[in-house]
N, CA, C and O atoms as a Maestro MAE file, in Angstrom:
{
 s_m_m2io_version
 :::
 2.0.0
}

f_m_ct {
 s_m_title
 :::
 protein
 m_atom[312] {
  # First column is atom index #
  i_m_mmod_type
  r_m_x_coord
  r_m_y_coord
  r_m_z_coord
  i_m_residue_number
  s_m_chain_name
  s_m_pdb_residue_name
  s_m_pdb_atom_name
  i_m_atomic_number
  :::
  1 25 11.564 6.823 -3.688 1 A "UNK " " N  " 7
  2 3 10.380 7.248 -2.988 1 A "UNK " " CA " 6
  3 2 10.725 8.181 -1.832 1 A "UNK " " C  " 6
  4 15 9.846 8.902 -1.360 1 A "UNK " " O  " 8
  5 25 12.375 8.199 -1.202 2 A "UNK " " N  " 7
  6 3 11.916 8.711 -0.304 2 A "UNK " " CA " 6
  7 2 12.903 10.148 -0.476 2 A "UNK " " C  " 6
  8 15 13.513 10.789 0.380 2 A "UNK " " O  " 8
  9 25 12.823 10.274 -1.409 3 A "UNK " " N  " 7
  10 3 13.804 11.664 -2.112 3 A "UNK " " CA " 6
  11 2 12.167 12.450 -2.538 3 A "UNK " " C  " 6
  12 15 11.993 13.644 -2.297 3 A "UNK " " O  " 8
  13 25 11.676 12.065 -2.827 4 A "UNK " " N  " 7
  14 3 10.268 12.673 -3.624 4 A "UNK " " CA " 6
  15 2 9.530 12.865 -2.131 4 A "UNK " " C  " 6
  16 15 9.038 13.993 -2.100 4 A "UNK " " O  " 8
  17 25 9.330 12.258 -1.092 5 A "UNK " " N  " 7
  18 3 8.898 12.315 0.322 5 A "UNK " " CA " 6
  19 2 9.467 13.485 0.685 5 A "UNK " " C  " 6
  20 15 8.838 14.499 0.989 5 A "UNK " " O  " 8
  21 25 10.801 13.353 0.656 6 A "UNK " " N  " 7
  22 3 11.550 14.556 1.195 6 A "UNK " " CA " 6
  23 2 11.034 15.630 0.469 6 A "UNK " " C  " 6
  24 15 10.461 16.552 1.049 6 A "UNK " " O  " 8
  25 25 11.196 15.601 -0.880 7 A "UNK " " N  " 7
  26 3 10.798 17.537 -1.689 7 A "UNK " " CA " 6
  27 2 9.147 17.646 -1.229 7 A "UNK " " C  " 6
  28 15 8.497 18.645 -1.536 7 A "UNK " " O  " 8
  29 25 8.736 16.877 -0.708 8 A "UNK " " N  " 7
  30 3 6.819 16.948 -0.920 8 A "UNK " " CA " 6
  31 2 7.187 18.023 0.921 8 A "UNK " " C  " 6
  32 15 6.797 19.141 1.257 8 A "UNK " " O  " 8
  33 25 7.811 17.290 1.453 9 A "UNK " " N  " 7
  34 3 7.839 17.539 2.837 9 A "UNK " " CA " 6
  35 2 8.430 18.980 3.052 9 A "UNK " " C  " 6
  36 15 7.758 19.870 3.574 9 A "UNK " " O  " 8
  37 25 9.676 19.159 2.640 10 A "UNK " " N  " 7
  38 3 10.441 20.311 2.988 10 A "UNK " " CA " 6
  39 2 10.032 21.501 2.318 10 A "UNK " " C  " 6
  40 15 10.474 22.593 2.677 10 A "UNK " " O  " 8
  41 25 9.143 21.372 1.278 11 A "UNK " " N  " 7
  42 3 8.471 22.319 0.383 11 A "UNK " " CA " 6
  43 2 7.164 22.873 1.359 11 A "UNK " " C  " 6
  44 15 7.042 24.091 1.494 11 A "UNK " " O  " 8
  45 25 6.242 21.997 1.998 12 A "UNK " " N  " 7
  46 3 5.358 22.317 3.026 12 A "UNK " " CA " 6
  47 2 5.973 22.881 3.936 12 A "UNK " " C  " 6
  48 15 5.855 24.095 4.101 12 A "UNK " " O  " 8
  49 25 6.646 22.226 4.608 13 A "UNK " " N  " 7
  50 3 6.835 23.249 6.002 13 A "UNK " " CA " 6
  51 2 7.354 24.588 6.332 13 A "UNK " " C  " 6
  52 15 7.421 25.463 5.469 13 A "UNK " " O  " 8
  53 25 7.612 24.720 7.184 14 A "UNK " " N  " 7
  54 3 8.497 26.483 7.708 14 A "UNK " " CA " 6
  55 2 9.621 25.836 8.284 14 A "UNK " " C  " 6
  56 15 10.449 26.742 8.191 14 A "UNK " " O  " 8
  57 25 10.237 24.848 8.836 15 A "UNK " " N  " 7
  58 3 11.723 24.454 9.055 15 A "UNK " " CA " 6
  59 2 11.638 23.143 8.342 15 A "UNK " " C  " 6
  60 15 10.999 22.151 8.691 15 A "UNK " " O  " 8
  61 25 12.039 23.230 7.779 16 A "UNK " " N  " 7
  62 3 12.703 21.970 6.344 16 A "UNK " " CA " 6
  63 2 13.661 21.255 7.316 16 A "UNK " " C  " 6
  64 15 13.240 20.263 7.910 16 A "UNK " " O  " 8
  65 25 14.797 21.646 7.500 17 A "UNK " " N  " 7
  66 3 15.856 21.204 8.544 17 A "UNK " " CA " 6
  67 2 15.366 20.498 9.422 17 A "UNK " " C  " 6
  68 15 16.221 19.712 9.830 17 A "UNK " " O  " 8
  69 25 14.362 20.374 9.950 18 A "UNK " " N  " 7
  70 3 13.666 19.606 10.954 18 A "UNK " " CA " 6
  71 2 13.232 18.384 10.456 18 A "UNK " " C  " 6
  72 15 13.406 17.438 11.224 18 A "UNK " " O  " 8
  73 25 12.640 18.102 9.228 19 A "UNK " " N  " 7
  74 3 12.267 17.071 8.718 19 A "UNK " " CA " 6
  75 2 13.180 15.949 8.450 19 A "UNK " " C  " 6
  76 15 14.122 16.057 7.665 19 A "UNK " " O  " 8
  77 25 12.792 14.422 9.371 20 A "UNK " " N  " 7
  78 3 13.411 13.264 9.044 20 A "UNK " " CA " 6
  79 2 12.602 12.643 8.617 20 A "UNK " " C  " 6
  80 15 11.426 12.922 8.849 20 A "UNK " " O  " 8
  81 25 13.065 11.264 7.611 21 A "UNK " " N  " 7
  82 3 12.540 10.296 7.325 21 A "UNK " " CA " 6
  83 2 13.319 9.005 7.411 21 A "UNK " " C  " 6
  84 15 14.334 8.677 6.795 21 A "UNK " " O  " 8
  85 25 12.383 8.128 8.613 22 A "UNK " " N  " 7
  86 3 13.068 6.592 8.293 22 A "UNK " " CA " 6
  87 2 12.668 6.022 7.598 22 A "UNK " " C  " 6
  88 15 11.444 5.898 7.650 22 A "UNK " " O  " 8
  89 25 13.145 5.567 6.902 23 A "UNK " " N  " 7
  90 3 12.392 4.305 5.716 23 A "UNK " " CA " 6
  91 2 12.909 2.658 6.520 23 A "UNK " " C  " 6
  92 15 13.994 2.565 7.094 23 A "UNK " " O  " 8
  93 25 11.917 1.471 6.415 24 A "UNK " " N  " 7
  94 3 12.182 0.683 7.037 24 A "UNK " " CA " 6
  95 2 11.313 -0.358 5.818 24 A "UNK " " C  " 6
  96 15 10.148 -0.356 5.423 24 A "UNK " " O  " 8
  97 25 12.161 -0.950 5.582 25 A "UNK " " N  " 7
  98 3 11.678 -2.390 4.399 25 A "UNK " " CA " 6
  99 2 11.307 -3.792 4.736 25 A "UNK " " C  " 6
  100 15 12.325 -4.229 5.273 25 A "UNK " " O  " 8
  101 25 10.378 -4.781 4.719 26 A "UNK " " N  " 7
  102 3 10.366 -5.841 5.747 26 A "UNK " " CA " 6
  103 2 9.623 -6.665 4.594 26 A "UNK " " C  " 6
  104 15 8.486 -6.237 4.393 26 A "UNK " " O  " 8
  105 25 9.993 -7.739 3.794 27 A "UNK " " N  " 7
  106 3 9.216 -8.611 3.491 27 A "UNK " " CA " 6
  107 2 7.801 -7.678 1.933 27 A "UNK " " C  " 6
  108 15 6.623 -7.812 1.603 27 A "UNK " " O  " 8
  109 25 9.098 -6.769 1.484 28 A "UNK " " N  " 7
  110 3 7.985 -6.232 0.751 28 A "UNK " " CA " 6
  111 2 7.100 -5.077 0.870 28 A "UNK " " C  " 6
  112 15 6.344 -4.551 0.053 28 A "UNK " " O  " 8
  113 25 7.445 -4.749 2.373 29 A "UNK " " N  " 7
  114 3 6.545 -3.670 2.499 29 A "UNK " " CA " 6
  115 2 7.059 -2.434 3.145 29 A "UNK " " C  " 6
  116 15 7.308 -2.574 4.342 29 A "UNK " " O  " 8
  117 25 7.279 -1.255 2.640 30 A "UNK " " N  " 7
  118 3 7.939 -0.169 3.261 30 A "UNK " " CA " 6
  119 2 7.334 0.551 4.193 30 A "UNK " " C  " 6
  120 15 6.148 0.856 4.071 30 A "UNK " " O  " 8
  121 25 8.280 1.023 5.553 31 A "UNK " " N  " 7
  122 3 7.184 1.899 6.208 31 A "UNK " " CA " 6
  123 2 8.038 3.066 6.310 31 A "UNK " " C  " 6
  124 15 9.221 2.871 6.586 31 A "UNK " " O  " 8
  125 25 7.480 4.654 6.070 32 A "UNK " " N  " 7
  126 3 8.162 5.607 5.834 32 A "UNK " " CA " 6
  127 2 7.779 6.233 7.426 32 A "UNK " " C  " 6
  128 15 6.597 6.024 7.699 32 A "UNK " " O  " 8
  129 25 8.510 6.921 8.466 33 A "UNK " " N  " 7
  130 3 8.230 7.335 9.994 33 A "UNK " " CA " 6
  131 2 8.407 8.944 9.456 33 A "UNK " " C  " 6
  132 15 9.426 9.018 8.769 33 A "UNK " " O  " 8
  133 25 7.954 9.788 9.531 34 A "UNK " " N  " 7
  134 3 8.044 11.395 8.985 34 A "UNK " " CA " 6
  135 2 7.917 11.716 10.403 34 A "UNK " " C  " 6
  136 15 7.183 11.102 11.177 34 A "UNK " " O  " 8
  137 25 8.869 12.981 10.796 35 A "UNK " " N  " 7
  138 3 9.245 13.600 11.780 35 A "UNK " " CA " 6
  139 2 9.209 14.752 11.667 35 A "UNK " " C  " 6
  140 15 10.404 15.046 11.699 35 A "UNK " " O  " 8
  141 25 8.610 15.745 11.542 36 A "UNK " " N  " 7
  142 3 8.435 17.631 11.663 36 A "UNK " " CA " 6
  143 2 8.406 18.291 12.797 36 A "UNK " " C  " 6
  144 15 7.837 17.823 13.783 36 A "UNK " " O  " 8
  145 25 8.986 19.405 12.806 37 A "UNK " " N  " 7
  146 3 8.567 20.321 13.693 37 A "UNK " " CA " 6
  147 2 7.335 20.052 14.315 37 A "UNK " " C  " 6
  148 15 6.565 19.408 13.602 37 A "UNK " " O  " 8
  149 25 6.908 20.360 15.461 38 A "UNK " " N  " 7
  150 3 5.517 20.497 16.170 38 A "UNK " " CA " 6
  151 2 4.783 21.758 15.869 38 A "UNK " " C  " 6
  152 15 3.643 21.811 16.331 38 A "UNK " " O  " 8
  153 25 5.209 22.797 15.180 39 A "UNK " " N  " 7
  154 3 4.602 23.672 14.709 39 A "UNK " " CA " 6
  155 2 4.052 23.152 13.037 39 A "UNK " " C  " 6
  156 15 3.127 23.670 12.411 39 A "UNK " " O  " 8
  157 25 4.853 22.092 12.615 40 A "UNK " " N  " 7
  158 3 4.796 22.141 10.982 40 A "UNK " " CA " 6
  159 2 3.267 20.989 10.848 40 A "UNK " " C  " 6
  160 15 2.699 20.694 9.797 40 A "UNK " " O  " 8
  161 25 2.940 20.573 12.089 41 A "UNK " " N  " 7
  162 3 2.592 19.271 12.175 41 A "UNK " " CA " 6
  163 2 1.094 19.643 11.502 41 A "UNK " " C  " 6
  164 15 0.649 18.826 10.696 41 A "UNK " " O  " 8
  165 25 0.451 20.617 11.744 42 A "UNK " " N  " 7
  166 3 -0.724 21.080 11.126 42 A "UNK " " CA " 6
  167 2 -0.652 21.247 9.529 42 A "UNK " " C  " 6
  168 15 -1.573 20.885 8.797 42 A "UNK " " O  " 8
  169 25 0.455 21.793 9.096 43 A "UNK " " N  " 7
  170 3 0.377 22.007 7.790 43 A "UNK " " CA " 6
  171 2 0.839 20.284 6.901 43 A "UNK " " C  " 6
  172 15 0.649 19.908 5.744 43 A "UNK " " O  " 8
  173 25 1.153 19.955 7.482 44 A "UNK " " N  " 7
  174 3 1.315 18.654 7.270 44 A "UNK " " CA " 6
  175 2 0.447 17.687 6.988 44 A "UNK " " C  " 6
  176 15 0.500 16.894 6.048 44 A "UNK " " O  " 8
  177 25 -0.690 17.809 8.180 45 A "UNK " " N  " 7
  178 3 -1.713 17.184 8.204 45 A "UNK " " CA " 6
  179 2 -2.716 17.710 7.408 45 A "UNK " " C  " 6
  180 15 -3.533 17.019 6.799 45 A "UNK " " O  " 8
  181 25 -2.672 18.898 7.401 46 A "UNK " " N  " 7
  182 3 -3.794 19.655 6.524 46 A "UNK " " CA " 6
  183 2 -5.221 19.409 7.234 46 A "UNK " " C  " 6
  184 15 -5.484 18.620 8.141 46 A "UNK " " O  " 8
  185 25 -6.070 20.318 6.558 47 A "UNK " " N  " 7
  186 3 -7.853 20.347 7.323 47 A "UNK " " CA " 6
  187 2 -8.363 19.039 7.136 47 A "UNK " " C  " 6
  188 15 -8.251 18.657 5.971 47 A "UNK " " O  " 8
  189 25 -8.981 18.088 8.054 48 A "UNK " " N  " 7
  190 3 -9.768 17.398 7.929 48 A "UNK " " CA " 6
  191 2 -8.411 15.936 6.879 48 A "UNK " " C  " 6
  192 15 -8.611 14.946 6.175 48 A "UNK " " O  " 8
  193 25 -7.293 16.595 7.342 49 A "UNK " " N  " 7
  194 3 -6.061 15.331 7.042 49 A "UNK " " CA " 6
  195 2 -5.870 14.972 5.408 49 A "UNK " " C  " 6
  196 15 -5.541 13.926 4.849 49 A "UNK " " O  " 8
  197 25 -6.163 16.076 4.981 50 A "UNK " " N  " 7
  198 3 -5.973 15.918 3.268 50 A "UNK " " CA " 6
  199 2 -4.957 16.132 2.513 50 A "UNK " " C  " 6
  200 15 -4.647 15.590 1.452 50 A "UNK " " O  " 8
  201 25 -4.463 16.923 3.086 51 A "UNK " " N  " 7
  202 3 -2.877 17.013 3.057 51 A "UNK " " CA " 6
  203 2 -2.133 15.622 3.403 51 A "UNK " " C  " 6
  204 15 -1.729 15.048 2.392 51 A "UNK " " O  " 8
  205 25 -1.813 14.824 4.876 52 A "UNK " " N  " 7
  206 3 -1.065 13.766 4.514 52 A "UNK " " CA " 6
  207 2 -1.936 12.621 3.332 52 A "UNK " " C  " 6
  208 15 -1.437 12.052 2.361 52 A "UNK " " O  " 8
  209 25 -3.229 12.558 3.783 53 A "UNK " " N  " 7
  210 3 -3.889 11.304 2.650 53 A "UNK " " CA " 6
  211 2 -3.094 11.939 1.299 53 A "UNK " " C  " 6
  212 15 -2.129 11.348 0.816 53 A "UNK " " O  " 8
  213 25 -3.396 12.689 0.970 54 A "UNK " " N  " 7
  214 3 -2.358 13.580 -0.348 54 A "UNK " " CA " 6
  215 2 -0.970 13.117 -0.732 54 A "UNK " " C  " 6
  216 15 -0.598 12.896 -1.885 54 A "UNK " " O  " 8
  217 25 -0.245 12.995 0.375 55 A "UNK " " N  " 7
  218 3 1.156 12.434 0.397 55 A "UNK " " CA " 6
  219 2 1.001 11.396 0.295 55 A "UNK " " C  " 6
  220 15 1.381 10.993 -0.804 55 A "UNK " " O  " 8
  221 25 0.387 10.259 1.254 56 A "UNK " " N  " 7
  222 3 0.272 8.870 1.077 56 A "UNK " " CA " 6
  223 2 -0.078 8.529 -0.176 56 A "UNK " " C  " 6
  224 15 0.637 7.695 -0.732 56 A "UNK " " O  " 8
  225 25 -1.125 9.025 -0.837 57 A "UNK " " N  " 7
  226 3 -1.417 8.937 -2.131 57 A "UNK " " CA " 6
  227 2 -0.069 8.910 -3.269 57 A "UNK " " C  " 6
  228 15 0.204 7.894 -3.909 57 A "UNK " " O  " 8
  229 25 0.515 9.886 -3.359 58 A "UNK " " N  " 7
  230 3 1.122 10.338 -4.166 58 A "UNK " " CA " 6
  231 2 2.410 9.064 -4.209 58 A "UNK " " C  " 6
  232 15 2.859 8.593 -5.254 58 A "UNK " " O  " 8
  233 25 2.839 8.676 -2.835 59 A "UNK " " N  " 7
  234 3 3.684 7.434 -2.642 59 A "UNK " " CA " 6
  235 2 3.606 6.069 -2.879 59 A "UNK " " C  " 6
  236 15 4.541 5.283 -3.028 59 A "UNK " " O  " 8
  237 25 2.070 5.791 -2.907 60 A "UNK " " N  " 7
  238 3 1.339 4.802 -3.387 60 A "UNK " " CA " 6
  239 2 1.957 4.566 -5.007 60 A "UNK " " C  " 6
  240 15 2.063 3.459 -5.536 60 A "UNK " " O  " 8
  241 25 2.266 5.659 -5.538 61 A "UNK " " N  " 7
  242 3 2.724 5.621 -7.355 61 A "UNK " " CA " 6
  243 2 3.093 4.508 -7.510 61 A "UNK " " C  " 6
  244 15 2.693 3.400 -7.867 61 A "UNK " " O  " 8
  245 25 4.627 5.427 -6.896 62 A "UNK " " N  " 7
  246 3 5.803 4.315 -7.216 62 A "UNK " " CA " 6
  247 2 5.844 2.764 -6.394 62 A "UNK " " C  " 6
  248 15 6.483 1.798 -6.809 62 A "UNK " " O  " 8
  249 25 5.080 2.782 -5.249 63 A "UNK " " N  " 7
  250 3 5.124 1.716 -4.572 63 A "UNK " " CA " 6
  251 2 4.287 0.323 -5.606 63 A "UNK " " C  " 6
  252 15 4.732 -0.764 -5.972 63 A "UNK " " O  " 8
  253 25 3.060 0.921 -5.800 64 A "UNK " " N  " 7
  254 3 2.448 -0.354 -6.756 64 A "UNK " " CA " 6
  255 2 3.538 -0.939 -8.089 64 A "UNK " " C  " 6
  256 15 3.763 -2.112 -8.386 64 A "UNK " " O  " 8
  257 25 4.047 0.216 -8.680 65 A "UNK " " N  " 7
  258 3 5.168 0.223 -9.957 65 A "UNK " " CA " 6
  259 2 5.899 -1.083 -9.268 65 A "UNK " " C  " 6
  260 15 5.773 -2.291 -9.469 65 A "UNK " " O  " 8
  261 25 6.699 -0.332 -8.387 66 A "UNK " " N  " 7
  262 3 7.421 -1.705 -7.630 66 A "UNK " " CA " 6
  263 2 6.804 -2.902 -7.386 66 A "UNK " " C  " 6
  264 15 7.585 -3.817 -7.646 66 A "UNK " " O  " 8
  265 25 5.798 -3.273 -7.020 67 A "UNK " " N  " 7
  266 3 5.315 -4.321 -6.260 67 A "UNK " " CA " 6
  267 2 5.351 -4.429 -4.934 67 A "UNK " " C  " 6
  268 15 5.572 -5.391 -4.199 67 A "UNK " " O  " 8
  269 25 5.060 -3.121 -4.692 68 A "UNK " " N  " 7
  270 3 5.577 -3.336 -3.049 68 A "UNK " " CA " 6
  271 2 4.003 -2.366 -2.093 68 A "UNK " " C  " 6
  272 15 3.115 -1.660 -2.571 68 A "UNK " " O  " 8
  273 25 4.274 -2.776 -0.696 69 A "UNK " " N  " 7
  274 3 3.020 -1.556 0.074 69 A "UNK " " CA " 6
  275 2 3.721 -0.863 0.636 69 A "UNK " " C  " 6
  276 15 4.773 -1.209 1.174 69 A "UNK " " O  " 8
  277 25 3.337 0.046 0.613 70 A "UNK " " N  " 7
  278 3 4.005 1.502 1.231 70 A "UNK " " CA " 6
  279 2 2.705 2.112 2.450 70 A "UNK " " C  " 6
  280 15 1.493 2.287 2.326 70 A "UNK " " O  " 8
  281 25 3.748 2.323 3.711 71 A "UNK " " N  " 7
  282 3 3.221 2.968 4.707 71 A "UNK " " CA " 6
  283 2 3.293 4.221 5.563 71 A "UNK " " C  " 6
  284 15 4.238 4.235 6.352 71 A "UNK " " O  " 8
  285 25 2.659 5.047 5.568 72 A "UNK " " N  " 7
  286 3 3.336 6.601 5.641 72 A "UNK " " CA " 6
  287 2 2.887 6.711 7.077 72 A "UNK " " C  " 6
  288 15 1.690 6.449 7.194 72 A "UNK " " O  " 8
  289 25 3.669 7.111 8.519 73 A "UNK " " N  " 7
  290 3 3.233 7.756 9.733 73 A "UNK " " CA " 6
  291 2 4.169 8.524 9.897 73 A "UNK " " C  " 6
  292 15 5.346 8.509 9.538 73 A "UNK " " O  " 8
  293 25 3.232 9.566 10.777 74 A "UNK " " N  " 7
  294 3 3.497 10.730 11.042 74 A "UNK " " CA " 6
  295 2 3.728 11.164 12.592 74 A "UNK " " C  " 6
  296 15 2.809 11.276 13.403 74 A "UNK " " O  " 8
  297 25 5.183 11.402 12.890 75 A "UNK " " N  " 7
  298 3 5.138 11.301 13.903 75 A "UNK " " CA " 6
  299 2 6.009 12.947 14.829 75 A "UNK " " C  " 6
  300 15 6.734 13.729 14.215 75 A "UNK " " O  " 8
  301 25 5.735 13.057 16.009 76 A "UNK " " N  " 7
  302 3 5.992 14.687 16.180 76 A "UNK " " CA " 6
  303 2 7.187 14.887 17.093 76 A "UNK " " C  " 6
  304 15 7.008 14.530 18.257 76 A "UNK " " O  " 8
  305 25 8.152 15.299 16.839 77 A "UNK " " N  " 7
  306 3 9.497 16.064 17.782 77 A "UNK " " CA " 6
  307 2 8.497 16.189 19.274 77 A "UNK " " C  " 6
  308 15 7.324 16.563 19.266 77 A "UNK " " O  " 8
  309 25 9.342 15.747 20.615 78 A "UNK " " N  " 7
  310 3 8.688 15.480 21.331 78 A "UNK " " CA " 6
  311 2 10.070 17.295 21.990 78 A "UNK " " C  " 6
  312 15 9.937 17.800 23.105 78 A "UNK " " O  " 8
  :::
 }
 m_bond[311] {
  # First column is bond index #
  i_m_from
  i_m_to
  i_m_order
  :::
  1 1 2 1
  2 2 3 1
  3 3 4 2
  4 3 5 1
  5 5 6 1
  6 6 7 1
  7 7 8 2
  8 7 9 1
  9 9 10 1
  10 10 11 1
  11 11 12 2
  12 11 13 1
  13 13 14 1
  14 14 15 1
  15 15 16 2
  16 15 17 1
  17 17 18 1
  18 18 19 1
  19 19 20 2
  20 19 21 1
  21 21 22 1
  22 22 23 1
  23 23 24 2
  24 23 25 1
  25 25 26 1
  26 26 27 1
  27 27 28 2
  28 27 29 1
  29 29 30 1
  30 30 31 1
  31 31 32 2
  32 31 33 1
  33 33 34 1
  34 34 35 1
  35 35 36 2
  36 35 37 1
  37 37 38 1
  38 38 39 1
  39 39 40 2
  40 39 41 1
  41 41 42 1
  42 42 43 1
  43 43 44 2
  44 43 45 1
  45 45 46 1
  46 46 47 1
  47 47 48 2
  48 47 49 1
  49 49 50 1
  50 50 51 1
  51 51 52 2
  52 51 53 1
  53 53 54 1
  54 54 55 1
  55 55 56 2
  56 55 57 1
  57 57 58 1
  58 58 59 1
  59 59 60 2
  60 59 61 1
  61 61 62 1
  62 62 63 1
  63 63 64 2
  64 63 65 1
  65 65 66 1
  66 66 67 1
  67 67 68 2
  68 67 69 1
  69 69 70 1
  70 70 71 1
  71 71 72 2
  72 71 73 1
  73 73 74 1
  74 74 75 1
  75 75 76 2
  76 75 77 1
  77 77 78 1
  78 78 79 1
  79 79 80 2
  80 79 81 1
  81 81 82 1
  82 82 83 1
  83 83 84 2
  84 83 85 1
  85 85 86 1
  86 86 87 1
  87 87 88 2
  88 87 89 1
  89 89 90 1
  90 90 91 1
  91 91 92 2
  92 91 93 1
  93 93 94 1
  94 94 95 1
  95 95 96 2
  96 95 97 1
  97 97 98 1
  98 98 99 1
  99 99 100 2
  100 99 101 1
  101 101 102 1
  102 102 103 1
  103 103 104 2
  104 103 105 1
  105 105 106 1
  106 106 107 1
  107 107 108 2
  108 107 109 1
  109 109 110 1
  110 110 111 1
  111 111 112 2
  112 111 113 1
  113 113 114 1
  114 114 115 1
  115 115 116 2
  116 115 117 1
  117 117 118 1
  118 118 119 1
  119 119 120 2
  120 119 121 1
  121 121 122 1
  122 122 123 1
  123 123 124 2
  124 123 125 1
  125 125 126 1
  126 126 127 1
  127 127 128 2
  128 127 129 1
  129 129 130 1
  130 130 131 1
  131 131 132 2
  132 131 133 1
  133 133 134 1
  134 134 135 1
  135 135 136 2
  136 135 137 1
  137 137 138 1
  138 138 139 1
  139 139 140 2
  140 139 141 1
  141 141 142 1
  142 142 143 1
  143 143 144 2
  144 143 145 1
  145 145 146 1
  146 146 147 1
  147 147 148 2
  148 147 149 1
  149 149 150 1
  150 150 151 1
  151 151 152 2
  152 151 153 1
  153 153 154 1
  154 154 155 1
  155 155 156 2
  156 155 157 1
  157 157 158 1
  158 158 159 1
  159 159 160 2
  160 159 161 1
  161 161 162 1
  162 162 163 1
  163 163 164 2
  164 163 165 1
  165 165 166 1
  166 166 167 1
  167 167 168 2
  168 167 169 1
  169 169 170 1
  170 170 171 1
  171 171 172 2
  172 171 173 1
  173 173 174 1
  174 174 175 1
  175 175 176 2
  176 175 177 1
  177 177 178 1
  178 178 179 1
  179 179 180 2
  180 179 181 1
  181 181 182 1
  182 182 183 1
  183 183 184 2
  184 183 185 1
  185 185 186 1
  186 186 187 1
  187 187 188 2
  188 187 189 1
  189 189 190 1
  190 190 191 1
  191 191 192 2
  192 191 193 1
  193 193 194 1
  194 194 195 1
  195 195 196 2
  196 195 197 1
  197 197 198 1
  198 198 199 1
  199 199 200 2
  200 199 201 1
  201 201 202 1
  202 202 203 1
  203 203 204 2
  204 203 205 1
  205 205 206 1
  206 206 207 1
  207 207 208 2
  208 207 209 1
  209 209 210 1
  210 210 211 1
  211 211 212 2
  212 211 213 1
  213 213 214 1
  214 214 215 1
  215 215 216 2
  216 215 217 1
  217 217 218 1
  218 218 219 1
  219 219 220 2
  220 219 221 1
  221 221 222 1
  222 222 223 1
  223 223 224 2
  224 223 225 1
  225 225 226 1
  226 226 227 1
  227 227 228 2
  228 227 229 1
  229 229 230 1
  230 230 231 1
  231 231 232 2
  232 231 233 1
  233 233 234 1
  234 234 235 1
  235 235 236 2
  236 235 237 1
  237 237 238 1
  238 238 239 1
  239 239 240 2
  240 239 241 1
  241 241 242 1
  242 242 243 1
  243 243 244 2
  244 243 245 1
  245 245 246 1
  246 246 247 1
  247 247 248 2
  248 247 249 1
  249 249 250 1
  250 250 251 1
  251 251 252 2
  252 251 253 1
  253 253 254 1
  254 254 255 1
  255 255 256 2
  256 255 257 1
  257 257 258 1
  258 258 259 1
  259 259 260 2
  260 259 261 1
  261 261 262 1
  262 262 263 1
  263 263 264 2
  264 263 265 1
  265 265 266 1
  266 266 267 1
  267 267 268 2
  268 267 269 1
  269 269 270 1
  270 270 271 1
  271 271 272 2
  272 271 273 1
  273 273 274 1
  274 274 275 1
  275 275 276 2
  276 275 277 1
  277 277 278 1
  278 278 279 1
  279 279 280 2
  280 279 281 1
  281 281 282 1
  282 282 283 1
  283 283 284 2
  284 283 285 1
  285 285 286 1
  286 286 287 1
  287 287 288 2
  288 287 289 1
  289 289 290 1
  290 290 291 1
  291 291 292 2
  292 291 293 1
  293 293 294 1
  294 294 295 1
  295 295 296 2
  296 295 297 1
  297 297 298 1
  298 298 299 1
  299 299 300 2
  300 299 301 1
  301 301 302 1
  302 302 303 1
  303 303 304 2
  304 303 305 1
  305 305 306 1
  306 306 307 1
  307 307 308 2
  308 307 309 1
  309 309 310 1
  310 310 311 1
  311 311 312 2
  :::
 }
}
């Protein structure tokens, strides 16, 4: 999940290189922390946030396959 996070991510933005992801596992349930540029953070989010619901979606796949919940935040280079 979080190789497919990564190509969804570095394919959107304008600095790829900037993009981290923590993945953190607890009892079943994953939480993914996404880190972009502060410029990328719009394209990320997309109009009216359809773009990340888009991503979350798309992560949801493999997470049900597994048996597991998956949690996507988005958070910005300070």
């Amino acid at each position: 999940m979080k190789d497919a996070l990564n190509l969804i991510l570095t394919s959107i933005v304008d600095k790829p290189e900037e993009v981290e992801i923590k993945e953190e596992e607890q009892d079943g349930f994953i939480t993914f922390t996404l880190r972009v540029a502060k410029e990328d953070m719009g394209k990320v989010i997309g109009k009216e946030g359809k773009v990340i619901r888009a991503i979350r979606n798309v992560i949801k796949i493999p997470a049900i396959k597994q048996n597991k919940k998956v949690q996507v935040n988005l958070e910005e280079f300070s």
